[in-house]
N, CA, C and O atoms as a DFTB+ gen file, in Angstrom:
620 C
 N C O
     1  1     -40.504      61.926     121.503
     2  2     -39.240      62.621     121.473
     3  2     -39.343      63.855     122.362
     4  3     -40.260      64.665     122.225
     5  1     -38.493      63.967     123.170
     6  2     -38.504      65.125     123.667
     7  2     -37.891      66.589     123.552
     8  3     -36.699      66.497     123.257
     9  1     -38.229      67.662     123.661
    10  2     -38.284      68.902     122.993
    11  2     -36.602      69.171     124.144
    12  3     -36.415      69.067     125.356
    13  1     -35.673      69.547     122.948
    14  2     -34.619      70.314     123.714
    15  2     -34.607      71.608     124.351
    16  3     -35.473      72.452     124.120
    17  1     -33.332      71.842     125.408
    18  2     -33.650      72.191     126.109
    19  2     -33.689      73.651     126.251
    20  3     -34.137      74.383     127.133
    21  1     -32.828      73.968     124.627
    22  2     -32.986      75.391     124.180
    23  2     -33.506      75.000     123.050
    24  3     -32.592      74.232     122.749
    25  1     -34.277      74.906     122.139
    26  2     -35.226      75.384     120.692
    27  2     -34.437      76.654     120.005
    28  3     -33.515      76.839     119.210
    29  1     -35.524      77.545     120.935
    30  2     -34.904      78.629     120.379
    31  2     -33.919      78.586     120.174
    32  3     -33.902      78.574     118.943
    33  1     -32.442      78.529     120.672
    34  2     -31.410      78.590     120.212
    35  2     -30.887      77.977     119.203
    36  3     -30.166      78.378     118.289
    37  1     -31.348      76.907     119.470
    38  2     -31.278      75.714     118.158
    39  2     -31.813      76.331     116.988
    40  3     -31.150      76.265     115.953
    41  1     -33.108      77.026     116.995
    42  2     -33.530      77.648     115.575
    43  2     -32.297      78.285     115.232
    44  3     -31.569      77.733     114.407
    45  1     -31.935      79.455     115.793
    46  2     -31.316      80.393     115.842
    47  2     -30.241      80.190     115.530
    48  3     -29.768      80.997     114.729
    49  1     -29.514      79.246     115.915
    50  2     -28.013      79.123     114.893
    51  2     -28.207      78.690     113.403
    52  3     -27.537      79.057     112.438
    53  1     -29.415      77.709     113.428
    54  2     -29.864      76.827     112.265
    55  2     -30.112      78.003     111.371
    56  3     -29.602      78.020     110.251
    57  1     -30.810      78.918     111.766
    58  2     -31.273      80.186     110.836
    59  2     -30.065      80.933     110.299
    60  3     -30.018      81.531     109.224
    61  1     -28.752      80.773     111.517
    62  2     -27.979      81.465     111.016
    63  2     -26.772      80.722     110.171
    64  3     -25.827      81.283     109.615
    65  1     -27.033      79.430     110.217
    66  2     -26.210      78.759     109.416
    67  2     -26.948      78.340     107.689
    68  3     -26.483      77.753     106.712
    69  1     -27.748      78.729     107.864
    70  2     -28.555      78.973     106.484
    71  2     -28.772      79.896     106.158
    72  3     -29.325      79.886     105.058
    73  1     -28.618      80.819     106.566
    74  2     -28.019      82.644     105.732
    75  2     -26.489      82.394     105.642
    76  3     -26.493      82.022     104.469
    77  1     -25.890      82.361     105.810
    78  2     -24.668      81.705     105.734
    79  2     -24.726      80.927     104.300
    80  3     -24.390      81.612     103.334
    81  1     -24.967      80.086     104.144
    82  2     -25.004      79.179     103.149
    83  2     -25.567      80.178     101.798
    84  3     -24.913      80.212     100.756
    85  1     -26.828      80.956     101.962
    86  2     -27.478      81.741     101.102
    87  2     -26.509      82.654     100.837
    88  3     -25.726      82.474      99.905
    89  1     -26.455      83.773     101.654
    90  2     -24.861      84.491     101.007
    91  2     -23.781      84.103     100.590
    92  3     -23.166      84.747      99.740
    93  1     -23.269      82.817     101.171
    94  2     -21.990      82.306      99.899
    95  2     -22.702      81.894      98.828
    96  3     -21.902      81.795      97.898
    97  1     -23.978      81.551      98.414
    98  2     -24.674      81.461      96.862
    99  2     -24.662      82.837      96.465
   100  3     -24.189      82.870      95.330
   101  1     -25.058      84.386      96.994
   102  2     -25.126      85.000      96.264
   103  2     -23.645      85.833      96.227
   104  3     -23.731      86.868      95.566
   105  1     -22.212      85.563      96.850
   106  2     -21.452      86.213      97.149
   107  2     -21.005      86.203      95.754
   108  3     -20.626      87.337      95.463
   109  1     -20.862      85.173      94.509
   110  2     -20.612      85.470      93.256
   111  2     -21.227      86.219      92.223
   112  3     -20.882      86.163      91.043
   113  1     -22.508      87.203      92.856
   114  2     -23.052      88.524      91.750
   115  2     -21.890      89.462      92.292
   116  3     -21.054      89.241      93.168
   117  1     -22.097      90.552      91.513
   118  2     -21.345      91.594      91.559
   119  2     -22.076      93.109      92.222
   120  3     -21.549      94.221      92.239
   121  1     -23.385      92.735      92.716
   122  2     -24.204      93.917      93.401
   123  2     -24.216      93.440      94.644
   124  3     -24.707      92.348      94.927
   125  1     -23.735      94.139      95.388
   126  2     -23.609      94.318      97.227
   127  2     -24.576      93.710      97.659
   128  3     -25.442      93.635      96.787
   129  1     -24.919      93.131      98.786
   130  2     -26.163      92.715      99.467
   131  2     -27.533      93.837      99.744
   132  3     -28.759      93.757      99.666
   133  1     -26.824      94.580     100.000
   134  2     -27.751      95.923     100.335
   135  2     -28.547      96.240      99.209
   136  3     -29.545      96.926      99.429
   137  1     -28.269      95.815      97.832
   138  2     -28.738      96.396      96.251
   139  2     -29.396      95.344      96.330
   140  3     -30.581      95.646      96.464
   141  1     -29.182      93.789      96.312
   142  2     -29.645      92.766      96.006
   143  2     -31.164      92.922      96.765
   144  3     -32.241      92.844      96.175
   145  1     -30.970      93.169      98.270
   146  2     -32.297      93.470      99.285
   147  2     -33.469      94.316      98.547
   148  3     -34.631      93.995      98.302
   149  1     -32.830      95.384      98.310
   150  2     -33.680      96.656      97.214
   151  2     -34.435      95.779      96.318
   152  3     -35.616      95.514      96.541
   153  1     -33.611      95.192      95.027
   154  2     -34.148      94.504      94.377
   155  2     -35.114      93.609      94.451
   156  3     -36.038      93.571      93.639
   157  1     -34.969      92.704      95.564
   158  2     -35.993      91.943      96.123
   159  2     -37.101      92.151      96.600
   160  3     -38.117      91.524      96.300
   161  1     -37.022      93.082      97.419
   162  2     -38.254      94.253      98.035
   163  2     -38.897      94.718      97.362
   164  3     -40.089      94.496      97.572
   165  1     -38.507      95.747      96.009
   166  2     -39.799      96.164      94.986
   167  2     -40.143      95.019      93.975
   168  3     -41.191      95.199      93.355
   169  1     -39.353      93.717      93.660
   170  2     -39.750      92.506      93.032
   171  2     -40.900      92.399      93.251
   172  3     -41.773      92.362      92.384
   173  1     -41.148      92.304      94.984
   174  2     -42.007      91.466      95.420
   175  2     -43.353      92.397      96.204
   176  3     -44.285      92.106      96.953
   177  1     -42.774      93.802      95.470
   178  2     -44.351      94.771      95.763
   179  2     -43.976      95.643      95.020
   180  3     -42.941      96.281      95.209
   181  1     -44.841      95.830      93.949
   182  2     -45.330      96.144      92.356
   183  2     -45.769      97.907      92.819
   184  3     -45.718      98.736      91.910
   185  1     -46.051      98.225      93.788
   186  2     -46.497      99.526      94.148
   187  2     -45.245     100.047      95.111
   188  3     -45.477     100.522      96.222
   189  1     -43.863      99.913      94.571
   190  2     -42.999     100.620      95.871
   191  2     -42.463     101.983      95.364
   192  3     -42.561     102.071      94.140
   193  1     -42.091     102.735      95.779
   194  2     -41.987     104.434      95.599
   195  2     -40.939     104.310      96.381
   196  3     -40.576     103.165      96.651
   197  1     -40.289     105.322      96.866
   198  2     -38.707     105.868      97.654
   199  2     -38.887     105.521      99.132
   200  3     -38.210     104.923      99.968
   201  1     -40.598     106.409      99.109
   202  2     -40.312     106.466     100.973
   203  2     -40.881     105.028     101.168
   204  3     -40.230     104.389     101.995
   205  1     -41.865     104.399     100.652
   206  2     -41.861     102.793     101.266
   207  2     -40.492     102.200     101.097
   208  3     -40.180     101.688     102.173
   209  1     -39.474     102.040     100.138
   210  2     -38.678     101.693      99.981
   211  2     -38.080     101.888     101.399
   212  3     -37.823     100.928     102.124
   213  1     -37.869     103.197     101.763
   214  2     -37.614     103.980     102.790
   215  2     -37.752     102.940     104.113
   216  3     -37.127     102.186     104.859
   217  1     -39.055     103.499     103.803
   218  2     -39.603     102.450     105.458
   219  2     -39.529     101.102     105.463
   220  3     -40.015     100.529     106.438
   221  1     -38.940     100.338     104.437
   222  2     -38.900      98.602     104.513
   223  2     -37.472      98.612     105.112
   224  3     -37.134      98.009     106.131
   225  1     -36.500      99.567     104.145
   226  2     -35.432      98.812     105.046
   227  2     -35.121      99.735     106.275
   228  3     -33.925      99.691     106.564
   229  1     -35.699     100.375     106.897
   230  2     -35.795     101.290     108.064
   231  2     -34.659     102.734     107.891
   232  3     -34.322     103.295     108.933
   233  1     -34.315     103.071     107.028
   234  2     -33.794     104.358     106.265
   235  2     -34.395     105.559     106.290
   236  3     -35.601     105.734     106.468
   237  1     -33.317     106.662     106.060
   238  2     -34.389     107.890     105.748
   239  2     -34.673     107.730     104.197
   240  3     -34.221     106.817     103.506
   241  1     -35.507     108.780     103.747
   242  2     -35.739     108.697     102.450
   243  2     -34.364     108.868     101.219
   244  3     -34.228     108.253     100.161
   245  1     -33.606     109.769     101.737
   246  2     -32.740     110.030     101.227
   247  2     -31.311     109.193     101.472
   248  3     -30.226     109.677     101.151
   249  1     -31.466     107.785     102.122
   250  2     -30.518     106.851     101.892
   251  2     -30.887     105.793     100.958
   252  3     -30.174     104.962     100.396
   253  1     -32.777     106.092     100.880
   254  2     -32.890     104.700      99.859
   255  2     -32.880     105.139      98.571
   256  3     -32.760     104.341      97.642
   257  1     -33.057     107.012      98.303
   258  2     -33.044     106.866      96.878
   259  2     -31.470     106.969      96.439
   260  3     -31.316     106.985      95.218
   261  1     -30.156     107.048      97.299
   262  2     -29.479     106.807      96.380
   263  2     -28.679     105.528      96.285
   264  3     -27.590     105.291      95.762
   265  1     -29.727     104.613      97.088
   266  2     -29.431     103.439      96.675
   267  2     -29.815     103.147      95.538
   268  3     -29.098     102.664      94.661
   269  1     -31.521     103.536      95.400
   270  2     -31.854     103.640      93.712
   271  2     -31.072     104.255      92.965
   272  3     -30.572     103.518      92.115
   273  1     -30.735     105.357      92.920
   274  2     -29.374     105.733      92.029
   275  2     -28.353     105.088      91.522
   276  3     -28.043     105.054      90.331
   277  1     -27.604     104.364      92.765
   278  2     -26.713     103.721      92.160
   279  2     -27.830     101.936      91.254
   280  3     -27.400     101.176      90.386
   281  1     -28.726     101.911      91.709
   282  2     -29.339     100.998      90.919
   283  2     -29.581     100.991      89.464
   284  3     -29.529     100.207      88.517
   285  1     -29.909     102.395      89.751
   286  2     -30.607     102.683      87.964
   287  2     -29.365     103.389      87.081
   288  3     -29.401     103.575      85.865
   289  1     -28.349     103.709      87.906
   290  2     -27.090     103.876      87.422
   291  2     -26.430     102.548      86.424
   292  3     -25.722     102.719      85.432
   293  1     -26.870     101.219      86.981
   294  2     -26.087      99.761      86.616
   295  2     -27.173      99.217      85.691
   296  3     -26.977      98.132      85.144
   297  1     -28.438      99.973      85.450
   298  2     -29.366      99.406      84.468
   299  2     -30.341      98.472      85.303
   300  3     -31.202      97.841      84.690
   301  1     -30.244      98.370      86.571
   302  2     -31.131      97.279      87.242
   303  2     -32.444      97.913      87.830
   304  3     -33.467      97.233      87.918
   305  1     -32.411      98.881      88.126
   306  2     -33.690      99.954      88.245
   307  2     -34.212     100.849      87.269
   308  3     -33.480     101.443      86.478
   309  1     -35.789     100.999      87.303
   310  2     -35.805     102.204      86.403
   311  2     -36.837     102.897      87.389
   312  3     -37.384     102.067      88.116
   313  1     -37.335     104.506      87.648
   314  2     -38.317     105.017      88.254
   315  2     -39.092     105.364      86.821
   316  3     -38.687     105.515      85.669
   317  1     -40.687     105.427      87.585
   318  2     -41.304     105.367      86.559
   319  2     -42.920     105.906      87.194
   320  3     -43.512     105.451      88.172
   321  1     -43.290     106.850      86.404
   322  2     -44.480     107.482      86.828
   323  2     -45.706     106.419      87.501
   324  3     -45.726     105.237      87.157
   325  1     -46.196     106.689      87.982
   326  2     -47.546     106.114      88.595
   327  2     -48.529     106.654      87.596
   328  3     -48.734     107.817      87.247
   329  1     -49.227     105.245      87.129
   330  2     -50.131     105.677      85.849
   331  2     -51.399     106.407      86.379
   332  3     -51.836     107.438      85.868
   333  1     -51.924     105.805      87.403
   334  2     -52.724     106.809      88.545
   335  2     -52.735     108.416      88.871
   336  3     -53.576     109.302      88.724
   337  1     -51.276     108.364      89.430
   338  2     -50.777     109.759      90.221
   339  2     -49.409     110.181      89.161
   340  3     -48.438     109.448      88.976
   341  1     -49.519     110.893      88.836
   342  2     -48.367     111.106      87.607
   343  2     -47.015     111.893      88.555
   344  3     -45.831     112.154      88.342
   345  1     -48.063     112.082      89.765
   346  2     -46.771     112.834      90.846
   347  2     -45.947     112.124      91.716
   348  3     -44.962     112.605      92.275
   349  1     -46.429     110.755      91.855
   350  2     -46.256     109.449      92.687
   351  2     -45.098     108.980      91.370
   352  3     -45.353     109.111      90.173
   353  1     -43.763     108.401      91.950
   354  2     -42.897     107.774      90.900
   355  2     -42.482     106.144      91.596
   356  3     -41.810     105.920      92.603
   357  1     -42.999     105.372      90.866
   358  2     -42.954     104.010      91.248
   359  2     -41.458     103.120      91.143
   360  3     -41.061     102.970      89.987
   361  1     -40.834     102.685      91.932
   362  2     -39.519     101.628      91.799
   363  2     -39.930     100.208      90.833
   364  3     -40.657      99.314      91.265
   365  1     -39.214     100.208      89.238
   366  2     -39.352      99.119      88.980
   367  2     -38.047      98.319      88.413
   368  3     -37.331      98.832      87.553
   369  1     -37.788      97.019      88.960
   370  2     -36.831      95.683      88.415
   371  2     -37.107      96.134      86.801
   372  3     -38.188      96.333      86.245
   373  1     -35.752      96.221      86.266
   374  2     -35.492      96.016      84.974
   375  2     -35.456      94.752      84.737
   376  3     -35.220      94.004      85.686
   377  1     -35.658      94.257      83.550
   378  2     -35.333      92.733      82.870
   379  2     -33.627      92.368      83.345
   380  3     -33.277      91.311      83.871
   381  1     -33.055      93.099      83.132
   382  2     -31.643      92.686      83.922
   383  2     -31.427      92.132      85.524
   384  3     -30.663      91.242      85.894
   385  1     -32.177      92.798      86.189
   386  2     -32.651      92.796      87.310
   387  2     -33.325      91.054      87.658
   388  3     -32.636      90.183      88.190
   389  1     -34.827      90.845      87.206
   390  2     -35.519      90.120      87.112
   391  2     -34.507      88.993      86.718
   392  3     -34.601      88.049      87.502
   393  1     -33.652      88.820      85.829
   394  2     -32.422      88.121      85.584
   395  2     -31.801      87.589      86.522
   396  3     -31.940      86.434      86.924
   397  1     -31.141      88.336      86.890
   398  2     -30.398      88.397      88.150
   399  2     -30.921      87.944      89.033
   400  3     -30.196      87.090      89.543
   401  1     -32.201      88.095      89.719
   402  2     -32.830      87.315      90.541
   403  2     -33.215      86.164      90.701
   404  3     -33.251      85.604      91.796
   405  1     -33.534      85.691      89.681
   406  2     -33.841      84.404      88.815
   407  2     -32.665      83.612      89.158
   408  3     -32.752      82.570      89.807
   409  1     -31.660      84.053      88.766
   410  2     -30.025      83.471      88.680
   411  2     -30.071      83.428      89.843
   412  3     -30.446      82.302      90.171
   413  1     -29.816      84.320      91.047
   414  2     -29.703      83.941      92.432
   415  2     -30.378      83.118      93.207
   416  3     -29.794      82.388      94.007
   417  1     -31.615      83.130      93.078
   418  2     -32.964      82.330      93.633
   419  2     -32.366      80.900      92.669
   420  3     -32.708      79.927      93.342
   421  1     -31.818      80.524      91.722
   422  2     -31.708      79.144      91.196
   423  2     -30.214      78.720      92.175
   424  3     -30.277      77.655      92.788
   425  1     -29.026      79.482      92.288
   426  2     -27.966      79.133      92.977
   427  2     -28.437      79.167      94.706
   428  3     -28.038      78.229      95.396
   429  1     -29.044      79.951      95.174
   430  2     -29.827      79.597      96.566
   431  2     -30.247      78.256      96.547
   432  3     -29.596      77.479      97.244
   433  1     -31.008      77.903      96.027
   434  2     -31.787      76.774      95.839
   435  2     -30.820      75.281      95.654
   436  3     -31.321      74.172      95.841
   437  1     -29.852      75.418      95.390
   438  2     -28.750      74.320      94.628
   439  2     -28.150      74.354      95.856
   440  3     -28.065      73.256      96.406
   441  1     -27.713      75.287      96.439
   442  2     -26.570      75.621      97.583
   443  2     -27.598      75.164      98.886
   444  3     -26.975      74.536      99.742
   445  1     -28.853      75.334      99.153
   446  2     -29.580      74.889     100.503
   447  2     -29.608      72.801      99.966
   448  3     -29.383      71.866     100.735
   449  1     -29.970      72.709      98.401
   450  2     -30.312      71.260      97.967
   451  2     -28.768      70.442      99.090
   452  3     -28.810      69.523      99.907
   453  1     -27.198      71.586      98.452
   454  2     -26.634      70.926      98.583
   455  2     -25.829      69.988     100.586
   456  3     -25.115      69.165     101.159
   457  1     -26.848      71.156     100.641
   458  2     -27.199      70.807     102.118
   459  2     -27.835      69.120     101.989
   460  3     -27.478      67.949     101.867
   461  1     -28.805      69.839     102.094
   462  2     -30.135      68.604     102.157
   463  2     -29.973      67.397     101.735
   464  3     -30.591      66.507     102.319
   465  1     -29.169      67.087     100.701
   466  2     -28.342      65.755     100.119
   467  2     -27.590      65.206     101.140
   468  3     -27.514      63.978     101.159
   469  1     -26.778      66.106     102.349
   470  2     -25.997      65.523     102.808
   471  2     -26.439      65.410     104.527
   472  3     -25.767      65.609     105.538
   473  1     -27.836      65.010     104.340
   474  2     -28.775      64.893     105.380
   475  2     -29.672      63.082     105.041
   476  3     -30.097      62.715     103.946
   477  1     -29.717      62.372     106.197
   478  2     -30.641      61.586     106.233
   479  2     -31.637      61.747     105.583
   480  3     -32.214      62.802     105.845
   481  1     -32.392      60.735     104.335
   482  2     -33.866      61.397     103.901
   483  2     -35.156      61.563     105.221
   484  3     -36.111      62.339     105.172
   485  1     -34.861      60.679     106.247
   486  2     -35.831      60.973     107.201
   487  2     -35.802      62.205     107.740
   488  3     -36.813      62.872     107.957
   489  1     -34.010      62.758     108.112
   490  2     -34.091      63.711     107.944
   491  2     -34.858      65.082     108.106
   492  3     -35.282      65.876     108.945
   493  1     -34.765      64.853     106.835
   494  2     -34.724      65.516     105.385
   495  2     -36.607      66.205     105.659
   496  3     -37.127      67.321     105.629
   497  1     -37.098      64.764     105.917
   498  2     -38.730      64.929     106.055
   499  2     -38.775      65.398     107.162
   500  3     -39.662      66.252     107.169
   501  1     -38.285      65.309     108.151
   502  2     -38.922      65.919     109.594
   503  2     -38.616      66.966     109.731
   504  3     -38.864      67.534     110.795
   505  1     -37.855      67.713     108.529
   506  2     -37.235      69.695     108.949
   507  2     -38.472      70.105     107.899
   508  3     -39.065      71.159     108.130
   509  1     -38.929      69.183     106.595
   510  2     -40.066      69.756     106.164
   511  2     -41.390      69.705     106.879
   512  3     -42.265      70.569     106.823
   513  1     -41.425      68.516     107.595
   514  2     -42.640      68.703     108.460
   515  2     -42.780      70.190     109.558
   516  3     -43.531      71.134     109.804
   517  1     -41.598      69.638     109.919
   518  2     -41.058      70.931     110.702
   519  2     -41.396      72.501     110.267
   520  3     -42.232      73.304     110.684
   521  1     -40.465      72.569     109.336
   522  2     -41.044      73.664     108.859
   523  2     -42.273      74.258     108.495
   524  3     -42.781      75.345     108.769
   525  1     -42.590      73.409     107.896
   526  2     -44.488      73.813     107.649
   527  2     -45.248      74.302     108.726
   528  3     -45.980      75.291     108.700
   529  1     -44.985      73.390     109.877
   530  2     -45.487      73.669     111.221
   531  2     -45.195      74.993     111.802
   532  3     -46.076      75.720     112.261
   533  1     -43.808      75.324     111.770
   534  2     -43.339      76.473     112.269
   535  2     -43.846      77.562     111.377
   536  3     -44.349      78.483     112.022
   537  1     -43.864      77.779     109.627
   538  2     -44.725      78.433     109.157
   539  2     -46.092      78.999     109.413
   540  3     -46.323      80.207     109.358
   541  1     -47.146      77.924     109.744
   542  2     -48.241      78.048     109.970
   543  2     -48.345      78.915     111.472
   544  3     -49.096      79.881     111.602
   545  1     -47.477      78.406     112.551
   546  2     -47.710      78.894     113.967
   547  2     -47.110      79.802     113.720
   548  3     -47.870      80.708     114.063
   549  1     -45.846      80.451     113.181
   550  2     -45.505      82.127     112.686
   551  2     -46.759      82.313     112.350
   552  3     -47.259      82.616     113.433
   553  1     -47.798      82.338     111.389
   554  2     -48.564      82.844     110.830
   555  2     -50.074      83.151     111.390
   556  3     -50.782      84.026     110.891
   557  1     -50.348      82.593     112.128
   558  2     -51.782      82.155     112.981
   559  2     -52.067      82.964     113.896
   560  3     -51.711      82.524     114.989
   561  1     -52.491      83.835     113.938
   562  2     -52.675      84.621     115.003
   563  2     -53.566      83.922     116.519
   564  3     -54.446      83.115     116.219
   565  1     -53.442      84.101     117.552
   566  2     -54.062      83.539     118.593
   567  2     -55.438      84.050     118.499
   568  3     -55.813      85.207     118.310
   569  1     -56.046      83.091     118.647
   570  2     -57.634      83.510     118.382
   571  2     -58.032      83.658     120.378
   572  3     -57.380      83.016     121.202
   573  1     -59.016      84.472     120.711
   574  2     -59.002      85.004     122.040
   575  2     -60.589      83.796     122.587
   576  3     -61.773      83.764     122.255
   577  1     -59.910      83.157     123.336
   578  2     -60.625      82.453     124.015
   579  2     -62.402      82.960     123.850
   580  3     -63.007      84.033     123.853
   581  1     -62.654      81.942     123.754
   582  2     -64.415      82.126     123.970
   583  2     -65.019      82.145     125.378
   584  3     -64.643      81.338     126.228
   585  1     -66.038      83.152     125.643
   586  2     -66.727      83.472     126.551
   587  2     -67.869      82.421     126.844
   588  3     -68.957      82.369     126.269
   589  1     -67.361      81.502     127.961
   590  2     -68.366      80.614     128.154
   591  2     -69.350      80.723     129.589
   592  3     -69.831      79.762     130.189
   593  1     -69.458      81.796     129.853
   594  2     -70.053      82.290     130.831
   595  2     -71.629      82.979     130.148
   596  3     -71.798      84.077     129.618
   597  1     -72.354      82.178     130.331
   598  2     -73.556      82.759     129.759
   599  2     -74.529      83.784     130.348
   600  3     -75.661      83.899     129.878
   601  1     -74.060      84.598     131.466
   602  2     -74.613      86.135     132.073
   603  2     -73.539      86.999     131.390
   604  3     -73.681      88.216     131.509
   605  1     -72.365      86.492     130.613
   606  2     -71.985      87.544     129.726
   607  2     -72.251      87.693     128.224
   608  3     -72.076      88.750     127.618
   609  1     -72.606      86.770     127.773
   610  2     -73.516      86.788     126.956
   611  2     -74.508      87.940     126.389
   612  3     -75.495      88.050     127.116
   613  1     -74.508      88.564     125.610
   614  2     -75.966      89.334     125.009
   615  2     -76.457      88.673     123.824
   616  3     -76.220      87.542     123.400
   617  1     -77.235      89.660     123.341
   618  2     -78.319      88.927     122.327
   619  2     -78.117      89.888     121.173
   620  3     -78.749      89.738     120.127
């Protein structure tokens, strides 16, 4: 088979027609996208504070904490001392929160399925092959050629 003649582009709408699909799954919560992101971000790192918060979504400090504000305002955030550093105050998902995520990550999941149903099963297998592949080569760093010149060589 031969490789088209833009890829990239081809990813690139594909990527964007599957955020697409993901936001009309989460367009029925009632917390903005921007809150939902927050949420997701300290979910998924147990050590986040204001200014990392800060620096993930590229903010000053003082736009992400009153995003926390309005978070812990709705019961979905709580700040909470660092058992370590009692001066350090850690971002954590309330059980409401964790809820909520749960709930979204299950309607994501139904809403991409309901894709995938309406795909060939061969398909179906060659965007997972696919994908895996593209996972791994995102992930792999280029390893730097070996020196096969043996006067460069030491001992």
């Amino acid at each position: 088979m031969e490789r088209p003649a833009d890829l990239a582009s081809a990813i690139d709408a594909a990527a964007e027609t599957l955020i697409a699909v993901l936001e009309s799954a989460a367009s029925r919560h009632q917390v903005p996208p921007t809150q939902l992101r927050v949420l997701m971000l300290i979910s998924s790192r147990a050590e986040t504070n204001v200014n990392r918060l800060a620096e993930l979504l590229d903010v000053v400090p003082s736009s992400a904490s009153r995003l926390c504000d309005r978070l812990e305002a709705t019961g979905l955030l709580r700040r909470v001392a660092d058992p370590r550093d009692r001066r350090e105050v850690r971002l954590v998902p309330t059980a409401a929160a964790q809820t909520l995520l749960g709930e979204l990550a299950e309607r994501r999941q139904r809403a991409v399925q309901a894709v995938l149903d309406r795909m060939p099963s061969r398909a179906q297998h060659d965007l997972l092959v696919a994908l895996l592949a593209f996972g791994r080569a995102a992930t792999t760093q280029a390893v730097p050629e070996q020196q096969t010149d043996t006067a460069v060589r030491t001992a």
